[in-house]
C-alpha positions as CSV (number, residue, x, y, z in Angstrom):
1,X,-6.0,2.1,-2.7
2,X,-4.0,1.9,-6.0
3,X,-3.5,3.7,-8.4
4,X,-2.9,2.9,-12.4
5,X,-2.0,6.0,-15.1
6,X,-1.2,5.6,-18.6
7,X,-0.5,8.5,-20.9
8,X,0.5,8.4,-24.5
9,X,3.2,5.5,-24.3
10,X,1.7,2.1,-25.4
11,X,0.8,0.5,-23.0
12,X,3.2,1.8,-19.6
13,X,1.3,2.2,-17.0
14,X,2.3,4.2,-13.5
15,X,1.0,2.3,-10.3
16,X,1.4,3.6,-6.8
17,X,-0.5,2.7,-4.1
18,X,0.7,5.4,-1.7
19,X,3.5,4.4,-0.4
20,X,5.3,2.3,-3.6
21,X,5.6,3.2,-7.2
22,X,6.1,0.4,-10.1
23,X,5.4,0.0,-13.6
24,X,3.2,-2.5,-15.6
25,X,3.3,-3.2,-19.8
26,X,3.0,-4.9,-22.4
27,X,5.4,-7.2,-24.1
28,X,7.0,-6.2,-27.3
29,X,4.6,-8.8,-29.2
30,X,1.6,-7.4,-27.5
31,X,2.7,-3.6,-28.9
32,X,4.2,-2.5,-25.5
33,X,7.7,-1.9,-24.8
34,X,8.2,-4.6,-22.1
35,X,9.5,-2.3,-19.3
36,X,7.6,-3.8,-16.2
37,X,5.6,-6.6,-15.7
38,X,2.5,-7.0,-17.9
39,X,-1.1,-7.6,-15.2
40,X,-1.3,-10.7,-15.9
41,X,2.2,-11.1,-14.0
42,X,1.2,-8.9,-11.7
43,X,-1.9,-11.4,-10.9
44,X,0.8,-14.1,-10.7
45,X,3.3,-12.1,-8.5
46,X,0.0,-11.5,-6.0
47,X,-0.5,-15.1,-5.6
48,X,2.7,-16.1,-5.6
49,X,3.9,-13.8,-2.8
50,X,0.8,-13.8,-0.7
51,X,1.9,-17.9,-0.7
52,X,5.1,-17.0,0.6
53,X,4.4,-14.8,3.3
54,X,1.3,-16.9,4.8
55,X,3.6,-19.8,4.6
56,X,6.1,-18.0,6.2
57,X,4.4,-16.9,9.0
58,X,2.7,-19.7,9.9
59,X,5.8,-22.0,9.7
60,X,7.5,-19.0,12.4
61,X,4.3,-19.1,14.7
62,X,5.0,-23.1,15.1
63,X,8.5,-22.9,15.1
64,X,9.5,-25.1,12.4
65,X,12.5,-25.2,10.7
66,X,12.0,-24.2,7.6
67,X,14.7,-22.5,5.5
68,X,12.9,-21.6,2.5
69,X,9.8,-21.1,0.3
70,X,9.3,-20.8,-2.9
71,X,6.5,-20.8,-4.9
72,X,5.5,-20.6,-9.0
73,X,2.8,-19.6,-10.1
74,X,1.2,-19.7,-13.6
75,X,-1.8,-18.2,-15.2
76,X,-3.5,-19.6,-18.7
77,X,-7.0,-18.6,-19.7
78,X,-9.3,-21.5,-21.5
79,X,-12.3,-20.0,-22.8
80,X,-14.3,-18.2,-19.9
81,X,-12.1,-20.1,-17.1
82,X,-9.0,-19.0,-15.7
83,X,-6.5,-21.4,-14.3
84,X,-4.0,-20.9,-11.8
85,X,-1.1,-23.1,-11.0
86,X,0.4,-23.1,-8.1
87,X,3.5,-24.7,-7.1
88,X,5.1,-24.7,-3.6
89,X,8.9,-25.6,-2.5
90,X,10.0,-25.7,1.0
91,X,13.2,-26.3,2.2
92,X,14.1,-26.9,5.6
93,X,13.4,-29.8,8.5
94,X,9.5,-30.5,8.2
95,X,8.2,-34.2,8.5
96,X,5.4,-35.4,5.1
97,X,2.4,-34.3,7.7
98,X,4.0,-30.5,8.5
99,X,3.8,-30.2,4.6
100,X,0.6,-31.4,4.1
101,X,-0.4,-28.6,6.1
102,X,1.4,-26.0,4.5
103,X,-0.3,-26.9,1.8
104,X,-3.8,-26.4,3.5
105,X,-2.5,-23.2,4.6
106,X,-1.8,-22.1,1.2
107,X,-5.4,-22.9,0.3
108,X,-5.8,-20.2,2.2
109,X,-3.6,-17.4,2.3
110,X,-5.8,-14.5,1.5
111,X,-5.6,-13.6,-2.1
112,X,-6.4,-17.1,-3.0
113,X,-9.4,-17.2,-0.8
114,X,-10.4,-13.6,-3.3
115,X,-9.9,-15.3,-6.1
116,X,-11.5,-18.6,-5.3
117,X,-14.3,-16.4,-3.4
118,X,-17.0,-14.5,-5.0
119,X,-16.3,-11.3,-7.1
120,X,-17.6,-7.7,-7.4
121,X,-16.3,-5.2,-9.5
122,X,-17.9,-1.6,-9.2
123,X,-16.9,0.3,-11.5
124,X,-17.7,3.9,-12.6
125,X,-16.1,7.0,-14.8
126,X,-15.4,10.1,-12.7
């Protein structure tokens, strides 16, 4: 479970989950103070790295030789949709068709199969 407080400073917020502790915010043009990422970056970071690490693992269970991943990812909001961008660099010895598959394995890493899945929010005031 995590955790997001916000007192009186626009607009920090304190996140812990339990074990980690971080800070989110506004940019300066948004009337924050810029001092962590803003949620939206956040959203970003959780595709991005969830990418990584499912990439990652699966290129260690096969064995391949791969060196490096990296991937970008970008956010933009046209009307009601929201678009994610995704883009994937991997360094090391992998042939066109090892690729190929990274990038069906990427499809699926599991916070793109919750955002491309179907969504419930329950919420309630305590």
């Amino acid at each position: 479970m995590t955790k997001a407080s916000i007192a009186a400073a626009h607009y920090q917020v304190q996140i812990t989950n339990g074990t980690h502790a971080f800070i989110a915010d506004e940019p300066a043009d948004m009337g924050g103070e810029d001092t962590g990422p803003a949620p939206d970056s956040i959203l970003e970071a959780s595709l991005a790295s969830c990418t990584a690490i499912t990439l990652r693992m699966y290129a260690d269970r096969k064995n391949w030789k791969v060196t490096g991943i990296t991937v970008l990812v970008s956010l933009e909001r046209a009307d009601s949709k929201t678009i994610f961008t995704r883009e994937i660099a991997i360094s090391g010895e992998i042939d066109e068709t090892q690729r190929e598959r990274m990038l069906q394995i990427a499809k699926s890493c599991p916070v793109s199969k919750s955002l491309l899945g179907e969504i419930e929010i329950n919420s309630h005031i305590a």
